[in-house]
ROMIMI-273475 format. One line per field, with one value per residue: residue in one letter; residue number from 0; z, x, y of N, C-alpha, C in turn. Coordinates in steps of 0.1 Angstrom, whole numbers, plus 5000, padded with zeros to 4 digits. Atoms other than C-alpha are relative to their C-alpha. Example, Ala and Ser with C-alpha at 12.3 -4.5 7.8 and 13.67 -1.06 7.14 Angstrom:
BEGIN
code: c(A, S) $
pos: c(0, 1) $
n.w: c(5000, 5000) $
n.u: c(5009, 4991) $
n.v: c(4988, 4989) $
ca.w: c(5078, 5071) $
ca.u: c(5123, 5137) $
ca.v: c(4955, 4989) $
c.w: c(5000, 5008) $
c.u: c(5009, 4992) $
c.v: c(5012, 5011) $
! end
This chain:
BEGIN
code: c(X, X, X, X, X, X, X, X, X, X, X, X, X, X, X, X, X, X, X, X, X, X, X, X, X, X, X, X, X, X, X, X, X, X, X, X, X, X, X, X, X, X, X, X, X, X, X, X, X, X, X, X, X, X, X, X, X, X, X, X, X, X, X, X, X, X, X, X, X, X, X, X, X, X, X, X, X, X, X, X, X, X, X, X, X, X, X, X) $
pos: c(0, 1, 2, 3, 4, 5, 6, 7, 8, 9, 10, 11, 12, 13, 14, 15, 16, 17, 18, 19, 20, 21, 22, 23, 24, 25, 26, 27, 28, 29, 30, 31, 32, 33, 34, 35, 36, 37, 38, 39, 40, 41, 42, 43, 44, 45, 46, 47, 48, 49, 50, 51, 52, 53, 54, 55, 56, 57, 58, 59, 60, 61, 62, 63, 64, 65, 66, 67, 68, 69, 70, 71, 72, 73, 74, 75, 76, 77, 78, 79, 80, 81, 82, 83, 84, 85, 86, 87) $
n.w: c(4991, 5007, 5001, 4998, 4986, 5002, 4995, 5013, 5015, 4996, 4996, 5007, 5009, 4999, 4986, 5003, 4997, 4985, 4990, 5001, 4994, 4981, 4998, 4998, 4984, 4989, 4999, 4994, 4983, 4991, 5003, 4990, 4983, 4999, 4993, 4986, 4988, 4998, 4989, 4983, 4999, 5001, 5015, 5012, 5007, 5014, 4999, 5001, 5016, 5006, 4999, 5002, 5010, 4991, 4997, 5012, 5006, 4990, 4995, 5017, 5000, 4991, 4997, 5010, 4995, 5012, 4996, 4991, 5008, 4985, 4999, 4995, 4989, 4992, 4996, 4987, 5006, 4993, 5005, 5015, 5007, 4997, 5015, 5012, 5002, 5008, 5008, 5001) $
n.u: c(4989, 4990, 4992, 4988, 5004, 5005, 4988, 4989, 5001, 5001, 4988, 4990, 4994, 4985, 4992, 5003, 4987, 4997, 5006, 4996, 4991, 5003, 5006, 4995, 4989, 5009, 4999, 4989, 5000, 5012, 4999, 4996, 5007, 5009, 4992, 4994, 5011, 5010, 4989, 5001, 5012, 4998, 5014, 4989, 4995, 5011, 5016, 5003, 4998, 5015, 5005, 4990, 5006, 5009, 4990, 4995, 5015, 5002, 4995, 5000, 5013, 5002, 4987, 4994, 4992, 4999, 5000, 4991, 4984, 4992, 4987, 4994, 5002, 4983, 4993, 5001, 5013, 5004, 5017, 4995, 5014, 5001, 4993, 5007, 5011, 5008, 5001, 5009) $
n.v: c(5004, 5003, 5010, 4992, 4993, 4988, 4999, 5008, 4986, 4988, 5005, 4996, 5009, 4997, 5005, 5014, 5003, 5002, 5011, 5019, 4999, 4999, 5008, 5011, 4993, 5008, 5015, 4999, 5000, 5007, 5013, 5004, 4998, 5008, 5007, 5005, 5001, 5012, 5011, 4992, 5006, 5015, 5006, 5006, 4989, 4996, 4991, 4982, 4993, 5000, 4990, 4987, 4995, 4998, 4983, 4989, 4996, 4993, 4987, 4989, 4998, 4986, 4992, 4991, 4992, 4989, 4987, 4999, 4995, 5001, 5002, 5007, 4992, 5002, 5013, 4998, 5000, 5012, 5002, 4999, 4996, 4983, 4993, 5001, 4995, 5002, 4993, 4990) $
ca.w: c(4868, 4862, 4860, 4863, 4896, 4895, 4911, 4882, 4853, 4870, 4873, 4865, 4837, 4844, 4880, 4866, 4863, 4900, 4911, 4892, 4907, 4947, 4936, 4932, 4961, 4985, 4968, 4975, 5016, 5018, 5003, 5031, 5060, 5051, 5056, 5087, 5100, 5091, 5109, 5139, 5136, 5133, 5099, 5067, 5052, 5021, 5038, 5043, 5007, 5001, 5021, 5014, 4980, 5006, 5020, 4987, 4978, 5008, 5010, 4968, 4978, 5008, 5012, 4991, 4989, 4959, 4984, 5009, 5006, 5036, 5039, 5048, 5086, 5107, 5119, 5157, 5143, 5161, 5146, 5112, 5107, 5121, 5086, 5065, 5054, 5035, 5000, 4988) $
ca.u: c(4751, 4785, 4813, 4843, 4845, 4843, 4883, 4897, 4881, 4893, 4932, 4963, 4980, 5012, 5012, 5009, 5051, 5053, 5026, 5036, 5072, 5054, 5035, 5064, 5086, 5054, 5050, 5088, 5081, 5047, 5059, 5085, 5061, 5035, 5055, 5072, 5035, 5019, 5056, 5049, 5014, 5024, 5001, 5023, 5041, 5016, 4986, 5000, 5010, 4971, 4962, 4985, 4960, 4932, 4955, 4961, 4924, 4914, 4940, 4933, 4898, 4897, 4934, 4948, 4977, 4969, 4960, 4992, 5024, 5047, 5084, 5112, 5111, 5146, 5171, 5158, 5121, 5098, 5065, 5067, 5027, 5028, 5050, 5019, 5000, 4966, 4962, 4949) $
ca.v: c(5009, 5014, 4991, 5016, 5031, 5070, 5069, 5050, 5076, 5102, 5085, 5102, 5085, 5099, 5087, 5051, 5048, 5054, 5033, 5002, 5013, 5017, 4984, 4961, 4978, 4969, 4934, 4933, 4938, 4916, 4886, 4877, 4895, 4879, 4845, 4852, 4862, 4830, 4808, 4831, 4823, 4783, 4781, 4765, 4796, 4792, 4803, 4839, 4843, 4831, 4858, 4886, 4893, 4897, 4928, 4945, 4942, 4960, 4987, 4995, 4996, 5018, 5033, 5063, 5080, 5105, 5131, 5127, 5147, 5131, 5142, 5126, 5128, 5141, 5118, 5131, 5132, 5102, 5113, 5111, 5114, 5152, 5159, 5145, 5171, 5167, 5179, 5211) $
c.w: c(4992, 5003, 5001, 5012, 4992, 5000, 4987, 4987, 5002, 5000, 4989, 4990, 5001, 5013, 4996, 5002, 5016, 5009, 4999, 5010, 5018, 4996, 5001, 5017, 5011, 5000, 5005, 5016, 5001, 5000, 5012, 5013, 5000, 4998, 5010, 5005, 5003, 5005, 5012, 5002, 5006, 4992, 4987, 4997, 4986, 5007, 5004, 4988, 4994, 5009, 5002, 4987, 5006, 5004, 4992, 4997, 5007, 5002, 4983, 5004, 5013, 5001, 4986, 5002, 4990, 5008, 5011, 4996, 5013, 4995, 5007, 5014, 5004, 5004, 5014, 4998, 5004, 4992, 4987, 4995, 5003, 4985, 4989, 4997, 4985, 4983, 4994, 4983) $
c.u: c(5013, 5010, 5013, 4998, 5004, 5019, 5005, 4999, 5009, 5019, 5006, 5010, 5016, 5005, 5001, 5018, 5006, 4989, 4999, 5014, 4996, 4995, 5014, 5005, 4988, 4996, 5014, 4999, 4989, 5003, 5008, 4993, 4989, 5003, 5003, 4986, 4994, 5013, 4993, 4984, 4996, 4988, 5017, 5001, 4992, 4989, 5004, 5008, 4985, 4990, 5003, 4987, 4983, 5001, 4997, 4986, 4994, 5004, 4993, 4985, 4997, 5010, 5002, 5012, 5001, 5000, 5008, 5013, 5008, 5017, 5010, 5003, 5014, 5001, 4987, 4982, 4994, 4986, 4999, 4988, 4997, 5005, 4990, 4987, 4988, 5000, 4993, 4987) $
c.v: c(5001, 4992, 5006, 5007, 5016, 5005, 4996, 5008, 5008, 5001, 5006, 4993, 5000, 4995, 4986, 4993, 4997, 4991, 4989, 5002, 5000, 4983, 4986, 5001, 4992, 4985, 4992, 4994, 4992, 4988, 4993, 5005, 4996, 4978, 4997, 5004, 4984, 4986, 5006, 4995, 4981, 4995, 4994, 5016, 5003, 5007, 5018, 5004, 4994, 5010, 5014, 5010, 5006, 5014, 5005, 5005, 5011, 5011, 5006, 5002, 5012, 5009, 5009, 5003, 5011, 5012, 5002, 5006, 4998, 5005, 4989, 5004, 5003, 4990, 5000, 5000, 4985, 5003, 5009, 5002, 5012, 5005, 4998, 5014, 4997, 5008, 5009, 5000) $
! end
């Protein structure tokens, strides 16, 4: 059995700058939307920063984005996931 997933051997050392830099930027945006979900909700404001870490685990465990190359979409541009293409 191993104890290192197969993904994490395999990790680019150089992308590490940019994905501590994507990781605050998105802790950045969850901290307050995960907040106003749980007022809108009518839970105390703590319980959705106690399950914000719930999120993160979930997307680092199934979500990627090593193999997405999206552009910046045009101004007049509405479908911004037509510009992602997969990686070769």
């Amino acid at each position: 059995m191993r104890l290192i997933p197969t993904w994490l051997r395999r990790y680019d050392r150089q992308s590490l700058p940019a994905d501590a830099i994507a990781g605050v930027t998105i802790w950045a945006l969850m901290v307050p939307q995960a907040m106003a979900y749980a007022g809108i909700a009518g839970v105390p404001v703590q319980n959705g920063l106690y399950v914000m870490p719930l999120a993160v685990v979930g997307y680092a465990l199934l979500g990627s984005s090593q193999c997405r190359e999206c552009s910046i979409p045009d101004r007049d541009n509405t479908a911004a996931a037509d510009r992602c293409l997969p990686c070769a």
